[in-house]
C-alpha positions as CSV (number, residue, x, y, z in Angstrom):
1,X,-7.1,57.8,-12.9
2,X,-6.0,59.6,-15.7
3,X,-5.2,57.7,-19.2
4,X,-2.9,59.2,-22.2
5,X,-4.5,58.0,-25.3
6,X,-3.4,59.5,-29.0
7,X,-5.8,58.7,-31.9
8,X,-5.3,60.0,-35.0
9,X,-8.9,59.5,-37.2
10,X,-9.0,60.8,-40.5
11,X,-13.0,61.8,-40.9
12,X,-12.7,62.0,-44.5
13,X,-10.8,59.1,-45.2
14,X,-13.4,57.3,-43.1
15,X,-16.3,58.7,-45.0
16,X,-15.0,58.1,-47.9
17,X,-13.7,54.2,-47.3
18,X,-17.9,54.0,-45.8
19,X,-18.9,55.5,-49.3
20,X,-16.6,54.8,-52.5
21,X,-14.8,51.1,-50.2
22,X,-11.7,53.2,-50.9
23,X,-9.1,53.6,-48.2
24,X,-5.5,55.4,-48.3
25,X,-2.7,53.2,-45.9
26,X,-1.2,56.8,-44.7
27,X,-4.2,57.7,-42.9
28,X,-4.9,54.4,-41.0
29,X,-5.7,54.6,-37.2
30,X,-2.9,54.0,-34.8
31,X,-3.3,51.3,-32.1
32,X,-3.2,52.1,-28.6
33,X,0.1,50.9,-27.6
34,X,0.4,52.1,-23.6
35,X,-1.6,52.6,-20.5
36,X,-0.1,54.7,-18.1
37,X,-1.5,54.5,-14.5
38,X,-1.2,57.4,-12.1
39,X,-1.5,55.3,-9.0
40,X,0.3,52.5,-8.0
41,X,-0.9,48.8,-8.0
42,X,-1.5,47.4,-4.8
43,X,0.9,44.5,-4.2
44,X,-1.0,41.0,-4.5
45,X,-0.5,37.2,-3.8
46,X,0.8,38.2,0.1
47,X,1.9,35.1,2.1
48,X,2.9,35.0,5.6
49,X,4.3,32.2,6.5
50,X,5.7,31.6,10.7
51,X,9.2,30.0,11.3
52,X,11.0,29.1,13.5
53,X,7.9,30.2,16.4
54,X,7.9,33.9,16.4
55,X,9.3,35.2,13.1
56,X,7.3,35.7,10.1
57,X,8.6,35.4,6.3
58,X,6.7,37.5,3.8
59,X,6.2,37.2,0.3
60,X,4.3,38.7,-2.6
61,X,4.0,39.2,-6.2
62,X,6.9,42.2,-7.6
63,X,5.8,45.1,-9.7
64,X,8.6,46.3,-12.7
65,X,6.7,49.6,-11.8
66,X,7.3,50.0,-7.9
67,X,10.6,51.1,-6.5
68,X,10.0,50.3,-3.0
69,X,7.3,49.0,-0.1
70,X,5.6,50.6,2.8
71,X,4.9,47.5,6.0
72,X,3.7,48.5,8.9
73,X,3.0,45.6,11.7
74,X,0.3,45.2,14.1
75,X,-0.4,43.1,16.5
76,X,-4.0,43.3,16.7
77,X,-6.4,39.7,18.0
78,X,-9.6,41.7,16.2
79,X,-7.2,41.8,12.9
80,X,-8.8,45.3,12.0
81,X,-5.6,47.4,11.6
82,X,-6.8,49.5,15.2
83,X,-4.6,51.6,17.1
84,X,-0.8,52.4,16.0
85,X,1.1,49.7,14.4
86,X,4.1,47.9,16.4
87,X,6.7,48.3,13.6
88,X,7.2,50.0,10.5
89,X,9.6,49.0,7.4
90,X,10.0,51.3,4.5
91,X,12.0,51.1,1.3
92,X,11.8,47.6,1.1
93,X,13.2,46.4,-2.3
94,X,12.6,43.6,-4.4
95,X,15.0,41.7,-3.8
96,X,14.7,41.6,-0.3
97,X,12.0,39.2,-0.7
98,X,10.9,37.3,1.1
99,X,11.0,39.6,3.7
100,X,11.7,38.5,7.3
101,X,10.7,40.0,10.4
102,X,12.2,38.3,13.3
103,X,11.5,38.4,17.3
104,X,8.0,38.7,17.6
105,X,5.8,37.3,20.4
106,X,4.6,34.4,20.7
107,X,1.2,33.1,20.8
108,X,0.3,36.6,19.0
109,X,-2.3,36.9,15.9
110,X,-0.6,39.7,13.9
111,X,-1.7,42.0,10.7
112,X,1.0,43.2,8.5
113,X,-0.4,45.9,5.3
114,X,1.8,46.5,2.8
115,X,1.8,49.5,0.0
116,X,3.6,50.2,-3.3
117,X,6.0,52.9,-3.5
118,X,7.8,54.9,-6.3
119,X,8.5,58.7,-7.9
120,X,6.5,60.2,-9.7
121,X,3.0,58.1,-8.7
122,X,0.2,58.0,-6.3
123,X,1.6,55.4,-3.7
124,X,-1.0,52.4,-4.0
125,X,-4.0,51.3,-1.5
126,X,-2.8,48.7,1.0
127,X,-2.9,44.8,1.0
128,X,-2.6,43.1,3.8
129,X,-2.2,39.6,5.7
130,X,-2.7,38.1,9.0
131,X,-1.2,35.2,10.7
132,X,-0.7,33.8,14.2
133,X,2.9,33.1,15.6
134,X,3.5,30.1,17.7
135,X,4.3,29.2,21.3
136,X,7.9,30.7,21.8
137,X,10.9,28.1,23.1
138,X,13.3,29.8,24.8
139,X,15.0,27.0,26.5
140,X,18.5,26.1,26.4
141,X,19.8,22.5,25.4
142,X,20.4,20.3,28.7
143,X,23.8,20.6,30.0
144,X,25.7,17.0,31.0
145,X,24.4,16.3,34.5
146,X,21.4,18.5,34.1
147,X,19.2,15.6,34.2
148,X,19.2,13.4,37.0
149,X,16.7,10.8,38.4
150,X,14.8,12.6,41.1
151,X,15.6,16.5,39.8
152,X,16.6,18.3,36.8
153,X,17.7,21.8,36.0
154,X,15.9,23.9,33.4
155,X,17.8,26.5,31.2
156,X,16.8,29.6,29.5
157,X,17.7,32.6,27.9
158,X,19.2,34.8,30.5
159,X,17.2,37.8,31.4
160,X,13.4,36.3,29.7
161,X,11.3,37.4,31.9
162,X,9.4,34.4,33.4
163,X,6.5,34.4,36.1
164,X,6.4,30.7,37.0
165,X,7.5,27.2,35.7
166,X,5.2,24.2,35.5
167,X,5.9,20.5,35.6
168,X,3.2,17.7,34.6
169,X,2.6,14.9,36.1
170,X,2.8,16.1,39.7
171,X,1.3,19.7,39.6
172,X,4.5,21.4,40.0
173,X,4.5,24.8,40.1
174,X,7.9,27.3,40.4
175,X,7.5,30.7,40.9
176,X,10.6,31.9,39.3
177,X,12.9,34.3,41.1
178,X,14.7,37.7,39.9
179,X,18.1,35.8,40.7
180,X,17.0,33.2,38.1
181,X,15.6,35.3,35.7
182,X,19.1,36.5,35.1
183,X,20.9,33.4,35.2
184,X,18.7,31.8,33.1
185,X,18.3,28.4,35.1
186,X,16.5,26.7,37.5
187,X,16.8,23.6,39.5
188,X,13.9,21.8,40.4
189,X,13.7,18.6,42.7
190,X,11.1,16.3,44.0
191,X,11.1,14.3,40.4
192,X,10.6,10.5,39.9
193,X,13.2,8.6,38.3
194,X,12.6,7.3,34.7
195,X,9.3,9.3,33.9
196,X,8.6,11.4,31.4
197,X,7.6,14.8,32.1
198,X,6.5,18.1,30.4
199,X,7.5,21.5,31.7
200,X,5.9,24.7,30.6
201,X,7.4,28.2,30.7
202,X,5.3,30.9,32.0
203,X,5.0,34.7,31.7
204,X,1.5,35.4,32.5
205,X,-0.6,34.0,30.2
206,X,1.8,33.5,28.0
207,X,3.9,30.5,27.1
208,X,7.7,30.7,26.3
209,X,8.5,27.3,25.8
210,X,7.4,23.7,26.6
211,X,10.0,21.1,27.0
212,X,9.8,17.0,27.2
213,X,12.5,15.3,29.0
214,X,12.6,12.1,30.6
215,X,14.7,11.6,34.3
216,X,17.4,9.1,34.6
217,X,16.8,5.4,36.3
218,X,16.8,5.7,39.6
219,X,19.2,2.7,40.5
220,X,17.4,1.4,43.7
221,X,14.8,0.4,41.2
222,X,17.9,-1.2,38.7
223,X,20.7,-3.6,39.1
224,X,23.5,-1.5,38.8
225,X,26.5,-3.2,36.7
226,X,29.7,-1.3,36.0
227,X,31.9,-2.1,33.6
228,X,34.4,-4.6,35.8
229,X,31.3,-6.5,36.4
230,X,30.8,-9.6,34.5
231,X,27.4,-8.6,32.8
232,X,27.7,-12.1,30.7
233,X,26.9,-14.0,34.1
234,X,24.7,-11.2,35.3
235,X,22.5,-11.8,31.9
236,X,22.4,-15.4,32.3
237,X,21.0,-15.1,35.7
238,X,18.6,-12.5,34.6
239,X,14.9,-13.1,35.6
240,X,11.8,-11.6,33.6
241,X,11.5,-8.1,34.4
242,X,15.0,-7.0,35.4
243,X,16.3,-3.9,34.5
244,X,20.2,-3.4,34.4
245,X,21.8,0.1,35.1
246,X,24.9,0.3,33.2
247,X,27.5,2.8,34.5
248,X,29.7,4.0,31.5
249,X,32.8,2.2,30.4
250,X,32.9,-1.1,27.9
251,X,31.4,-4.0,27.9
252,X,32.6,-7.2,26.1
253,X,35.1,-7.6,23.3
254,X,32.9,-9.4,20.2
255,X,30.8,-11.0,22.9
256,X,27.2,-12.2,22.2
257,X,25.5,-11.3,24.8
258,X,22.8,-13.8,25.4
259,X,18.8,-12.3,26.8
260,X,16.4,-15.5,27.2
261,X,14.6,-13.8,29.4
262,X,12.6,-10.2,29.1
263,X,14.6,-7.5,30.9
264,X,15.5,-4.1,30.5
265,X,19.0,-2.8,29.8
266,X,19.7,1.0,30.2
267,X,22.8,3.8,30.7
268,X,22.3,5.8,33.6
269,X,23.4,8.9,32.0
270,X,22.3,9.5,28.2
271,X,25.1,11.7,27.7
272,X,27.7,9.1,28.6
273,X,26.5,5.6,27.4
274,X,28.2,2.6,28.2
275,X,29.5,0.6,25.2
276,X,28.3,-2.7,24.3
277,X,31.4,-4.4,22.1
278,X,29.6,-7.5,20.5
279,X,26.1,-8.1,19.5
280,X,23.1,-9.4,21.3
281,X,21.1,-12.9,21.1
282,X,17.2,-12.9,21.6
283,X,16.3,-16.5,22.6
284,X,13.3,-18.3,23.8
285,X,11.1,-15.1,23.2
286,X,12.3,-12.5,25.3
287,X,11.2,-9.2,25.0
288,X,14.1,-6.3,25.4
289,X,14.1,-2.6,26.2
290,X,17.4,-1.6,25.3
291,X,17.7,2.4,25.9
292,X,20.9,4.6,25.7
293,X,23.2,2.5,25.4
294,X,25.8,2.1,22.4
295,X,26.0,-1.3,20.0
296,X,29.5,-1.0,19.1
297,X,30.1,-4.3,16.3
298,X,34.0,-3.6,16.2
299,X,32.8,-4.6,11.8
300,X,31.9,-8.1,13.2
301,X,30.9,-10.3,10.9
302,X,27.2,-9.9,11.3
303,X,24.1,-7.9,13.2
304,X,23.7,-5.9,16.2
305,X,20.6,-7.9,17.4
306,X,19.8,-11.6,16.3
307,X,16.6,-13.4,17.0
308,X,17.9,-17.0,17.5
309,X,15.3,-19.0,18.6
310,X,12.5,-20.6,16.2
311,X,8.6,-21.4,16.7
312,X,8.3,-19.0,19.6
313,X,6.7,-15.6,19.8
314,X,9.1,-12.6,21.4
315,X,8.1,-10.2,23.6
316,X,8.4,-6.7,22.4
317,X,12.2,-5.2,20.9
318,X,12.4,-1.5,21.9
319,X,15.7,0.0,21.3
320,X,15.9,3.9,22.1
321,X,18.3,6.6,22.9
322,X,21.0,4.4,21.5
323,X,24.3,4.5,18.8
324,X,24.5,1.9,16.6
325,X,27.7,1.3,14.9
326,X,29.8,-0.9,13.1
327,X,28.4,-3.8,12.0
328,X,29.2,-5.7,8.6
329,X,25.4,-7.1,8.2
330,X,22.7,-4.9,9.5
331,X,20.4,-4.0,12.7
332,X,18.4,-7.1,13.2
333,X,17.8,-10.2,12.0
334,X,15.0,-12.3,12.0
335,X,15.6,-15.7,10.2
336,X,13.7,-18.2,11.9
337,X,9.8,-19.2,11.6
338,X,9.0,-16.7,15.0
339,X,6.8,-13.9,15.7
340,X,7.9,-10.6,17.4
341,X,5.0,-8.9,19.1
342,X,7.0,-5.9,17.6
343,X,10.1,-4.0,16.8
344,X,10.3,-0.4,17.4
345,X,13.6,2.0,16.6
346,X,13.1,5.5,18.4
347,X,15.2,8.6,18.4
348,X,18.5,6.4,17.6
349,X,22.0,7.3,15.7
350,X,22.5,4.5,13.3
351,X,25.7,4.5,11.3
352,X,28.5,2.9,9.3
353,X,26.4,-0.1,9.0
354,X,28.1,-2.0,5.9
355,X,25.1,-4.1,4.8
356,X,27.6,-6.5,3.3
357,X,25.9,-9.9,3.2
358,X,22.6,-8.7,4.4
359,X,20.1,-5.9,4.3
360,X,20.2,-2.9,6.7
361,X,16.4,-4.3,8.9
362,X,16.5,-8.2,7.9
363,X,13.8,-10.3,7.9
364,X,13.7,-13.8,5.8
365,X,11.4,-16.5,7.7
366,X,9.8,-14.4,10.9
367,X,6.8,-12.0,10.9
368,X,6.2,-8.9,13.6
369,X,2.8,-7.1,14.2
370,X,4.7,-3.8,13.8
371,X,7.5,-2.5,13.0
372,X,8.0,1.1,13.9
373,X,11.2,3.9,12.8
374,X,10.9,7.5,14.4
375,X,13.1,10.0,15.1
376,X,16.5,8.5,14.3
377,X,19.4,9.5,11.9
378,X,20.4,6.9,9.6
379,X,23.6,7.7,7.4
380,X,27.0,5.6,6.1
381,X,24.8,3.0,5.5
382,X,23.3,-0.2,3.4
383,X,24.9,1.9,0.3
384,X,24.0,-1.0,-1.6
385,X,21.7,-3.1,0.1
386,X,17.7,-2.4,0.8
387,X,16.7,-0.5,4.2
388,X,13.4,-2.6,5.1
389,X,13.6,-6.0,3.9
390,X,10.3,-8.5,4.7
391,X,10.4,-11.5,3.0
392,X,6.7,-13.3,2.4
393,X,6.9,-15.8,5.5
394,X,3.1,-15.4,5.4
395,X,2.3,-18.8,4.8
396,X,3.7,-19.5,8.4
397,X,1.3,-16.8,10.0
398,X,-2.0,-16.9,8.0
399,X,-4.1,-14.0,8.4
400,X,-1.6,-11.7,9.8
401,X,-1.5,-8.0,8.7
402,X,2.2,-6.4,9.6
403,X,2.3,-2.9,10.1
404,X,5.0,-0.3,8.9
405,X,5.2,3.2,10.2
406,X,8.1,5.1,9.1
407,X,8.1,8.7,10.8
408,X,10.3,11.4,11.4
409,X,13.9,10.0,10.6
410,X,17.1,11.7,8.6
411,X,18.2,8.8,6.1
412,X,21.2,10.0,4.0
413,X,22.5,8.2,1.2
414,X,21.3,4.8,1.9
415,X,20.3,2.1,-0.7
416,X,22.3,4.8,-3.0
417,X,21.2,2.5,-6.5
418,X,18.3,2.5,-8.5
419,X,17.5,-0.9,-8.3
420,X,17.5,-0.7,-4.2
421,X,14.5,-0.1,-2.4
422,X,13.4,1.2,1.1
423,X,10.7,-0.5,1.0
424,X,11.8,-4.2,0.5
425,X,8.2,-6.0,1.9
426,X,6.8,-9.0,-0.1
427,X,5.2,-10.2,3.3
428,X,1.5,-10.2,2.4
429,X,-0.7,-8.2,4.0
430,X,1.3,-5.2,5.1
431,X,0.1,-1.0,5.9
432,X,2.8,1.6,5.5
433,X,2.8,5.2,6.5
434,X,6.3,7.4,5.1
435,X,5.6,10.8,6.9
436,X,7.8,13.7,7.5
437,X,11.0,12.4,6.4
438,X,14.3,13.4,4.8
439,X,15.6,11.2,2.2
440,X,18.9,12.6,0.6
441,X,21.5,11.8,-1.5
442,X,20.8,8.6,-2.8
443,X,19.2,7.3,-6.5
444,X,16.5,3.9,-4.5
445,X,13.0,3.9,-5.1
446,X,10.3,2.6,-2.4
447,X,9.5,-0.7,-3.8
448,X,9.2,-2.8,-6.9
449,X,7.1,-5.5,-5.2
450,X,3.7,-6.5,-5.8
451,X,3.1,-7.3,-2.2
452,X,4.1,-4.1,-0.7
453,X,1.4,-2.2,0.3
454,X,-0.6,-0.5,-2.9
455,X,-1.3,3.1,-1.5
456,X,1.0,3.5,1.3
457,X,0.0,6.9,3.8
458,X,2.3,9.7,2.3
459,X,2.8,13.3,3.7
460,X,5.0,15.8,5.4
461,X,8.0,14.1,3.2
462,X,11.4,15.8,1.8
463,X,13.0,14.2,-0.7
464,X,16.6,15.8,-1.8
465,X,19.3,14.4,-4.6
466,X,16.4,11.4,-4.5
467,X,14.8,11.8,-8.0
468,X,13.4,8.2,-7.8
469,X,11.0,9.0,-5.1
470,X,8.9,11.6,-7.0
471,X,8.0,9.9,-10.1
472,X,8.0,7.4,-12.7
473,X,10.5,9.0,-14.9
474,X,13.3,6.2,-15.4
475,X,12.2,4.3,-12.0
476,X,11.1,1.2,-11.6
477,X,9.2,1.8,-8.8
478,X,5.7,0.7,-8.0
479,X,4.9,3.7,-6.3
480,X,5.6,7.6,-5.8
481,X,5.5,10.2,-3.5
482,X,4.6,13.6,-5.3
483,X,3.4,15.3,-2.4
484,X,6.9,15.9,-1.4
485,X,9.2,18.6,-0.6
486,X,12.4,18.7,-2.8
487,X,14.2,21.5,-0.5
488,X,18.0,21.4,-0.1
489,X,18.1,20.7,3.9
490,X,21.7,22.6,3.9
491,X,22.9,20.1,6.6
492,X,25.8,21.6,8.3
493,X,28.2,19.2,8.0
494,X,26.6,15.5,6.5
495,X,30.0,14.0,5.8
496,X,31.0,14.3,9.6
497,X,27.5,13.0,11.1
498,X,26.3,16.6,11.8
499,X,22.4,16.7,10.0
500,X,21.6,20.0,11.7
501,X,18.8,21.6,9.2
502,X,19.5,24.9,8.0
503,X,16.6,25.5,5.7
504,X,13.8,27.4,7.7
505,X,11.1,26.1,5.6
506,X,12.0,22.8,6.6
507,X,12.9,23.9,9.8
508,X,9.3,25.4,10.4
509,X,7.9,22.0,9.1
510,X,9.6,19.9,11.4
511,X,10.8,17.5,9.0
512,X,12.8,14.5,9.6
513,X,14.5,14.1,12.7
514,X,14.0,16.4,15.4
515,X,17.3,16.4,16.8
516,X,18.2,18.1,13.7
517,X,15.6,21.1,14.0
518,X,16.9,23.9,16.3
């Protein structure tokens, strides 16, 4: 290293201000005012952060001083830079960060060292990072008809080389052919209908991608009912533990459709659902699994499910895989003194829900054990009305402790006022977990009640256009979330129902409904 220094010392003026305390202003010394360095810094703060599976996004702290950095990649399990690296990038500019590099295995611990770069100077000493991609998914979306209840067909990227396919429970094993190597598909059959299963791509070792799916209902286990069929009757004849197999089509005009009994109601084929046109009355404590079908309210004059019948306790409410649309009041309502074993909303499209006259999930005089929200969409929506509302009915169910778990849903500018809430509980005795959500576009805070659960299980959350949720700065709110994310999710079209996540941080995250993460 060499340094330029210039100091200008007057010996006599020095001996002479040490002897006679006499100095002259004109021969002062001059401060050193500049370090020049011969060799570059070495770039610092790296991160490595993996998105989207197999590419890496790199960051680190710029230097006025360097015109350009030196990466080279390896992929290297010991992490000790050995043999030659797998890429090179040079002349990477500032503002190219962060810096992507895109494509790489999966399952693969990498090392990328990075250098400093300009005329004129000694090209720094490297830094480096590590990190670990994640298991690759090169499937395809399902096709219509793709699914079916004893087989299914599998689709890749054409040409991914692939050594076998595996399908749990069963112990299936495909050994995947050349032929559909380069289509990119595979059927497989032998399947049982309505069971979930968990297939596993396989090249060697290695996996390139693991995919949940669920067959369709095998209708010699169902009653199948198409839509000329008078599903009214077929309700009221209903014994505990039937399942109905709707074909697609419409069902009712504004009809209540009546389930006193506990019974299962289901679309054969997800990607077609039959349309209920009406709303549906629990009675005398049935329990309902109602699973890709579509609540269409036609803006009737109150909710898509009612519980009707008072001093009983109902059987679980499942609802999945469905629409919900249309309806002037709200999802459910629960105004007499019963108890539902619990209510659970999974992996549902839940829109244009006018909340006029009622709150979007309704409870006044009832109690559940559980309530539970994951994995659905919620926009158009309870603009001005809360999103959970529990009213204290506690004095009806004494020592109760209701459970709230809120997890993994999209929820766009719902309870859009500041003096809204999403948290509407006053029922005492209540636990809430709010993880990995997206809240946007709307002013609401989570609660203002004293019964609502005093430290509520935060994480994982994204909060955008939703100031109210972060802190206590004009908000009424009894509690915050500062441990959120305030990313812009760059949905690709909200205002038409398309919440397709653009943002690759949040993207990598997983956050909010995974429909919405491609």
């Amino acid at each position: 290293m060499k340094r330029k220094q210039r100091h200008y010392i007057a010996l006599f003026a020095f001996l002479t201000t040490a002897l006679f305390n006499f100095s002259c202003s004109d021969d002062r010394a001059e401060e050193l005012t500049s370090i020049d360095y011969e060799r570059l810094f070495s770039p610092i703060k790296i991160e490595a952060f993996v998105i989207n599976r197999t590419d890496a996004r790199l960051n680190w702290t710029l230097n006025k001083d360097v015109e350009s950095y030196s990466l080279e990649l390896f992929a290297d399990d010991s992490l000790t830079f050995a043999g030659s690296p797998v890429k090179t990038f040079s002349d990477v500019t500032g503002d190219q960060l962060p810096y992507y590099i895109r494509d790489l295995d999966g399952e693969t611990h990498y090392s990328v060292r990075i250098k400093s770069v300009a005329a004129g100077k000694t090209e720094s000493k490297w830094s480096d990072v590590t990190f670990k991609t994640g298991t690759e998914n090169i499937f395809l979306p399902f096709q219509d008809g793709d699914v079916e209840a004893t087989a299914v067909t599998l689709r890749w990227i054409p040409g991914r080389t692939l050594t076998s396919i595996n399908i749990e429970p069963g112990g299936i094993s495909h050994q995947v052919t050349a032929g559909e190597i380069a289509a990119g598909s595979a059927t497989i059959e032998g399947l049982t209908g309505e069971t979930n299963y968990t297939v596993t791509l396989k090249n060697g070792a290695k996996t390139r991608g693991i995919l949940e799916f669920m067959t369709l209902v095998d209708i010699g286990n169902a009653i199948a009912v198409h839509p000329e069929d008078d599903l009214l009757a077929l309700l009221a004849a209903a014994n505990d533990g039937d399942a109905f197999a709707l074909f697609p089509g419409t069902y009712g005009a504004g009809d209540m459709f009546v389930v006193n009994k506990t019974i299962e109601i289901k679309g054969v084929y997800p990607y077609n659902k039959p349309v209920l046109n009406g709303y549906i009355s629990l009675e005398e404590g049935a329990g309902l699994l109602l699973k890709d079908v579509t609540l269409d309210g036609g803006a009737l004059q109150g909710q898509s499910i009612v519980f009707n019948t008072a001093g009983v306790t109902y059987k679980a409410l499942t609802v999945e895989g469905c629409e919900i649309r249309d309806y002037v009041k709200g999802v459910y309502y629960l105004n007499v003194a019963s108890l539902v074993e619990s209510i659970t909303y999974h992996n549902n499209l839940i829109y244009n829900i006018q909340c006029d006259g009622g709150d979007f999930m309704d409870s006044r005089k009832g109690a559940f054990n559980s309530l539970t929200l994951t994995y659905n969409t919620i926009y158009n929506s309870a603009a001005g009305r809360d999103l959970i509302r529990y009213d204290d009915a506690s004095g009806s169910f004494p020592g109760m402790t209701s459970t709230i778990l809120v997890d993994h849903n999209t929820l766009h500018g719902v309870c859009n006022s500041s003096s809204k809430r999403l948290l509407y509980v006053r029922f005492k005795e209540n636990k809430i977990t709010f993880t990995n959500n997206i809240v946007a576009e709307t002013s609401c805070i989570f609660t203002n009640q004293s019964n609502t659960d005093p430290s509520p299980t935060f994480g994982g959350n994204n909060y955008f256009n939703a100031p109210n949720l972060f802190s206590a700065s004009g908000s009424s709110s009894k509690f915050f979330d500062d441990s959120a994310d305030s990313e812009d999710p760059g949905f690709v079209d909200a205002a038409n129902g398309n919440f397709t996540i653009t943002n690759e941080l949040l993207k990598a995250k997983g956050t909010g409904d995974p429909r919405w993460v491609n």
